[in-house]
C-alpha positions as CSV (number, residue, x, y, z in Angstrom):
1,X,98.5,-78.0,-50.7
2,X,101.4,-78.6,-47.9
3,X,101.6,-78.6,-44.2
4,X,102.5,-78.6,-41.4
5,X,101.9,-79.6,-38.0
6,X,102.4,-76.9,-35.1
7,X,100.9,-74.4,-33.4
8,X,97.5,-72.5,-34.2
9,X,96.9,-69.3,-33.2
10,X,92.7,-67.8,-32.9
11,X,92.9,-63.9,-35.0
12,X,90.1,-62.2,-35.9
13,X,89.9,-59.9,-38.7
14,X,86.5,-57.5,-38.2
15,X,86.6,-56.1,-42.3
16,X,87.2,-59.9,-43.9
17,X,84.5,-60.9,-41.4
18,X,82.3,-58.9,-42.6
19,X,83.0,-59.6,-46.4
20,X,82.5,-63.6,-45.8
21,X,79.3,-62.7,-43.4
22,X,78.1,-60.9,-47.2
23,X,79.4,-63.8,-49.3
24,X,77.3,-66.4,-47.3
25,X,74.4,-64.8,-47.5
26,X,74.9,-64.0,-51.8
27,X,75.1,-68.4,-51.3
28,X,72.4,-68.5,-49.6
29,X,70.5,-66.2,-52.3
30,X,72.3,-68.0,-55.2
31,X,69.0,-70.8,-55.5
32,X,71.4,-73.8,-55.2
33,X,69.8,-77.0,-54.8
34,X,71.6,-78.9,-52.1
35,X,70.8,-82.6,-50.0
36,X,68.6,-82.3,-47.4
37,X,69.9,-83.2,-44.0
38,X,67.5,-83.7,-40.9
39,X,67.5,-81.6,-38.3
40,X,69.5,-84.3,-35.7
41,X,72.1,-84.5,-38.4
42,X,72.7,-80.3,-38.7
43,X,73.2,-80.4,-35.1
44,X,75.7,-83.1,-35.0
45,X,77.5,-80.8,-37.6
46,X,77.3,-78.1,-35.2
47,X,78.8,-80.3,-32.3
48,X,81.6,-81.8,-34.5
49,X,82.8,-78.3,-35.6
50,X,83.0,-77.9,-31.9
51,X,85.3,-81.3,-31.2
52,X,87.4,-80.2,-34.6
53,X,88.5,-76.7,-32.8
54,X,89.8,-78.7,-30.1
55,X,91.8,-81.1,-31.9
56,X,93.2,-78.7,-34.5
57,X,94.2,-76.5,-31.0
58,X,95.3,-79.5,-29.3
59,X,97.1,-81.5,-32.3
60,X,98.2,-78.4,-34.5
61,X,97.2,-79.6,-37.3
62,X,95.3,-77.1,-39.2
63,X,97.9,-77.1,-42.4
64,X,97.3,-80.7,-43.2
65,X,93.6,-80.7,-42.6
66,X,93.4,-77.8,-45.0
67,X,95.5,-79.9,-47.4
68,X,93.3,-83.0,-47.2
69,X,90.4,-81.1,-48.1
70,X,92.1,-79.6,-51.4
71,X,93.1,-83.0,-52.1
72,X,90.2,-84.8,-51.3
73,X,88.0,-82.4,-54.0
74,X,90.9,-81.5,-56.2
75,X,90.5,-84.7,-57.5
76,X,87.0,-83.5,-59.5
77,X,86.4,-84.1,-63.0
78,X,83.6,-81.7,-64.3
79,X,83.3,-84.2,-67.8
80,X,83.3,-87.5,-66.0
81,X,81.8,-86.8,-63.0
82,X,84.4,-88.9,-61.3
83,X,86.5,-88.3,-58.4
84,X,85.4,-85.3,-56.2
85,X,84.6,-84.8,-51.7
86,X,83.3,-87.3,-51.5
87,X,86.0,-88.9,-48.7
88,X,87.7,-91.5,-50.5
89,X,90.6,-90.4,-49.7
90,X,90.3,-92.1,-46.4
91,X,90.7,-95.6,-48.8
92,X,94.4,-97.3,-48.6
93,X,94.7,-96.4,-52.1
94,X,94.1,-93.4,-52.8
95,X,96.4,-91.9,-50.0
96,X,98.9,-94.3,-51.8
97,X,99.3,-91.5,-54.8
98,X,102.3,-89.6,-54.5
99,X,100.4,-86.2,-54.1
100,X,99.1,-87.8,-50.9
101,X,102.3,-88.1,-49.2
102,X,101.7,-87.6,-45.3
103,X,98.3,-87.1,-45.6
104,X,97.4,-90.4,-43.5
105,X,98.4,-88.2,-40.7
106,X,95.2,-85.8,-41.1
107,X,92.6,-89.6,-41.7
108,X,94.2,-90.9,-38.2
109,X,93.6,-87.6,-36.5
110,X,90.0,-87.7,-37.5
111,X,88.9,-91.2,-37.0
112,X,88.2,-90.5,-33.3
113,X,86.1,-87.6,-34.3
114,X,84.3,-89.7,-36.5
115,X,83.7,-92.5,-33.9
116,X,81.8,-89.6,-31.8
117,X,79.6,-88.5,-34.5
118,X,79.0,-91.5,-36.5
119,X,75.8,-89.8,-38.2
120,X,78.4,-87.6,-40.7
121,X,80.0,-89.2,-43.7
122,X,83.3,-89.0,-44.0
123,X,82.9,-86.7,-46.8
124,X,81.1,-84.3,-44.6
125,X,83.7,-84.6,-41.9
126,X,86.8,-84.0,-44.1
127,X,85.1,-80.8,-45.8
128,X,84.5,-79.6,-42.0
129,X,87.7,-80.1,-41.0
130,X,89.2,-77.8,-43.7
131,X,86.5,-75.0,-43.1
132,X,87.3,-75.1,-39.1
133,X,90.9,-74.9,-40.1
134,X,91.0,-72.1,-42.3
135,X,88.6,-70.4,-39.6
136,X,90.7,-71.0,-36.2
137,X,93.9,-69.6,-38.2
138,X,92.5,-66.2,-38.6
139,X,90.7,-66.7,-41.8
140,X,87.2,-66.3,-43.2
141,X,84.2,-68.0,-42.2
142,X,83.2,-70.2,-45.1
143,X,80.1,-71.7,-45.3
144,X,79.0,-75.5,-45.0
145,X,76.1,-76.9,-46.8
146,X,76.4,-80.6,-45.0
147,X,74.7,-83.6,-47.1
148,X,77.8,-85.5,-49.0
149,X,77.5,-88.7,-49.8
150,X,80.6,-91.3,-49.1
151,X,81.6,-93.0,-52.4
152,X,83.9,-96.2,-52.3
153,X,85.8,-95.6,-55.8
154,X,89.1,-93.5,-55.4
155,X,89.7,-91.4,-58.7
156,X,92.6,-91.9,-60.9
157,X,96.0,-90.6,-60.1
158,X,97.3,-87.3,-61.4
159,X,94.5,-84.9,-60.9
160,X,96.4,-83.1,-58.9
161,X,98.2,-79.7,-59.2
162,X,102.1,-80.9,-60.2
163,X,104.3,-78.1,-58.0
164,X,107.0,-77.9,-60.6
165,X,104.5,-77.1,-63.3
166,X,103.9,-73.5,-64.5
167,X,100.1,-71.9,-65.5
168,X,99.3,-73.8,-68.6
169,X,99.1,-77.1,-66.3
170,X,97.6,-74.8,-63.3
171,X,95.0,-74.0,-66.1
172,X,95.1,-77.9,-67.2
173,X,94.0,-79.1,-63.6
174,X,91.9,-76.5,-62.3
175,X,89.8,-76.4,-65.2
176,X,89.1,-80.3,-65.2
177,X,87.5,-79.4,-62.0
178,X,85.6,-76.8,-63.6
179,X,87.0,-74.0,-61.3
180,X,88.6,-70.0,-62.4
181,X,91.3,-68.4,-62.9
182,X,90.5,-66.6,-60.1
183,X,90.3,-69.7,-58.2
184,X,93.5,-70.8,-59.0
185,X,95.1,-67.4,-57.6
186,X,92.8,-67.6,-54.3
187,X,93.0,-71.4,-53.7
188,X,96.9,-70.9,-54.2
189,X,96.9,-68.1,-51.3
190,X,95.7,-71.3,-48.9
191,X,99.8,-71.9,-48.7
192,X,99.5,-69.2,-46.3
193,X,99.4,-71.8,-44.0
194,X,102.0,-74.8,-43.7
195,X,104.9,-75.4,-45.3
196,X,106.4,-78.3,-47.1
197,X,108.4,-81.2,-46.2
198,X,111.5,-82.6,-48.2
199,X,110.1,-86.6,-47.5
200,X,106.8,-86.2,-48.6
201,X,107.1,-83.5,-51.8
202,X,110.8,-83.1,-52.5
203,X,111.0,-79.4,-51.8
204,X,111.1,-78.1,-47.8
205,X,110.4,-75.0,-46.0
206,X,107.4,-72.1,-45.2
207,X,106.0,-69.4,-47.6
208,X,105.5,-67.2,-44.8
209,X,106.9,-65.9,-41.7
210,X,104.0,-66.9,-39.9
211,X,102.9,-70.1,-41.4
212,X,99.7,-71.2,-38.9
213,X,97.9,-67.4,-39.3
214,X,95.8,-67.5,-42.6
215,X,95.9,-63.9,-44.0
216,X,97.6,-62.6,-47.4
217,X,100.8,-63.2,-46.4
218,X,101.9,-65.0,-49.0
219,X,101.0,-63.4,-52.1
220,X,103.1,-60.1,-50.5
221,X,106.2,-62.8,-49.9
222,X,105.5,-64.1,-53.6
223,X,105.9,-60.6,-54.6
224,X,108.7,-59.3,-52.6
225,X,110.9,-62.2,-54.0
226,X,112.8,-64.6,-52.4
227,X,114.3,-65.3,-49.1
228,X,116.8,-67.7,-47.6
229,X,114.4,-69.0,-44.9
230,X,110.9,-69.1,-47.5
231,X,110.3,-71.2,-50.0
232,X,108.5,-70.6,-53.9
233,X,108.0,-73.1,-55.8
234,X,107.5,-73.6,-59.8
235,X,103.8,-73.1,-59.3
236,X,103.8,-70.1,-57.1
237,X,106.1,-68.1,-59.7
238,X,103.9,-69.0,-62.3
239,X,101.2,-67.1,-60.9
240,X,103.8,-63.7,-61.2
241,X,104.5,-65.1,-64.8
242,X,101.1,-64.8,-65.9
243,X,99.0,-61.5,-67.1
244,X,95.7,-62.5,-65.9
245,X,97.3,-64.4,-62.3
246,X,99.4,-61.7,-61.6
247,X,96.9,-58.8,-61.6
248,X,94.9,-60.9,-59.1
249,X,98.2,-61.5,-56.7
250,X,98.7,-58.0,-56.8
251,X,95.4,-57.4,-55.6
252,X,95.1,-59.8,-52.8
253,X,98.6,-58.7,-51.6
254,X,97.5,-55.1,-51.2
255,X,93.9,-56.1,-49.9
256,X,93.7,-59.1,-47.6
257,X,89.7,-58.2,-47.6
258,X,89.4,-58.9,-50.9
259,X,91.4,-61.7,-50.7
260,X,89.2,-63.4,-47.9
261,X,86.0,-63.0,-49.6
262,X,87.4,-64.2,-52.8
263,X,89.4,-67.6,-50.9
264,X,85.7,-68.1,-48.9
265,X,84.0,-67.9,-52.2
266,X,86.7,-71.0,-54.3
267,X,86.9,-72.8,-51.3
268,X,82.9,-73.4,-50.8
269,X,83.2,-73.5,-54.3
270,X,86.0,-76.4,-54.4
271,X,84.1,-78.3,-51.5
272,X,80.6,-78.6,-53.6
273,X,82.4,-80.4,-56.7
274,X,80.4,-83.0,-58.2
């Protein structure tokens, strides 16, 4: 994921609403088993997404909170366990990895949110971050089952989705993780927001027109071909390339419900690795 940092702008968008309200309540049903938290420790969560609206207004920086958090559990592997969000990205090393480029931006903005609510782990706070983000940009409410541990050992380097790679490797990465193909497609529609920067990935420029509103803007750009001003890289035409991706972009460009509820669903899913 890729960013930005500039303005955010509140939407709300009744129908998707009322898709993510249904997809938090088929969690709730699913019988996961998740850490228990005490009752001081939900509230501070509460409080802290609270502080987090007000520094992603303030700072405009939802884009790069959205892309620590895919970076931060991208980095899961299902066989090894290893790796995962589990906020060791926060380590010197780990935002040393070329993928990471820029992300010590998005650790600084957060360590004074993390001085006022000591009781969260990092982990916690990073996976937070990401949910407030997608939500104060007009996207779906996701839910937040709070309780992640903070680990000390940074995972290996090269987990991490390569942009000039096509859907074999998408496949490759993902799947490490233990997430879909429909994962890939909605996870990838997260570039709705931000853009990317020359220094830090070696390609520059927005997907979308509107590049701080989270909607399905950018799987109708991917489709509509491209433009002077937008950018696609090697991994966003791959998802056109493929007979199983494309079907999915197709769908989310006509149906920016569907493509909500699907996002809310992989990106809970992405922020309970491991």
């Amino acid at each position: 994921m890729l960013q930005v940092v500039d303005q955010v702008t509140t939407m709300s968008h009744t129908g998707c609403f009322e898709k993510s309200r249904v997809a938090a309540m088929l969690w709730l049903l699913m019988g996961k088993t998740y850490p228990t938290v005490s009752e001081e420790y939900q509230k501070e969560v509460e409080k802290c997404k609270k502080k987090l609206r007000g520094l992603i207004a303030e700072k405009r920086c939802a884009p790069i909170m959205l892309r620590l958090v895919w970076h931060s559990a991208g980095t899961f592997d299902v066989k090894t366990k290893t790796g995962g969000p589990f906020g060791t990205i926060r380590h010197p090393a780990e935002l040393a990895h070329e993928a990471n480029n820029g992300l010590d931006i998005s650790v600084r903005l957060l360590e004074p949110i993390k001085d006022q609510f000591p009781i969260l782990s990092y982990a916690d706070l990073y996976q937070l971050a990401g949910v407030v983000a997608v939500e104060v940009t007009g996207g779906p409410e996701i839910p937040f089952p709070p309780g992640r541990p903070d680990k000390t050992e940074p995972p290996p380097e090269g987990r991490l989705p390569n942009a000039n790679r096509g859907s074999d490797h998408l496949r490759d990465i993902f799947g490490h993780m233990g997430l879909s193909d429909k994962d890939i497609v909605a996870l990838s529609g997260g570039h709705t927001l931000g853009r990317c920067h020359k220094e830090r990935s070696g390609f520059e420029g927005p997907w979308t027109t509107n590049p701080l509103i989270f909607d399905n803007s950018y799987f109708k750009e991917l489709l509509s071909g491209e433009k002077e001003d937008l950018i696609q890289l090697p991994s966003d035409k791959a998802l056109l390339e493929d007979p199983v991706f494309r079907p999915l972009v197709e769908k989310y460009a006509a149906d920016e419900d569907a493509f909500f509820a699907d996002y809310a669903e992989a990106h809970l899913r992405l922020s309970e690795l491991g």
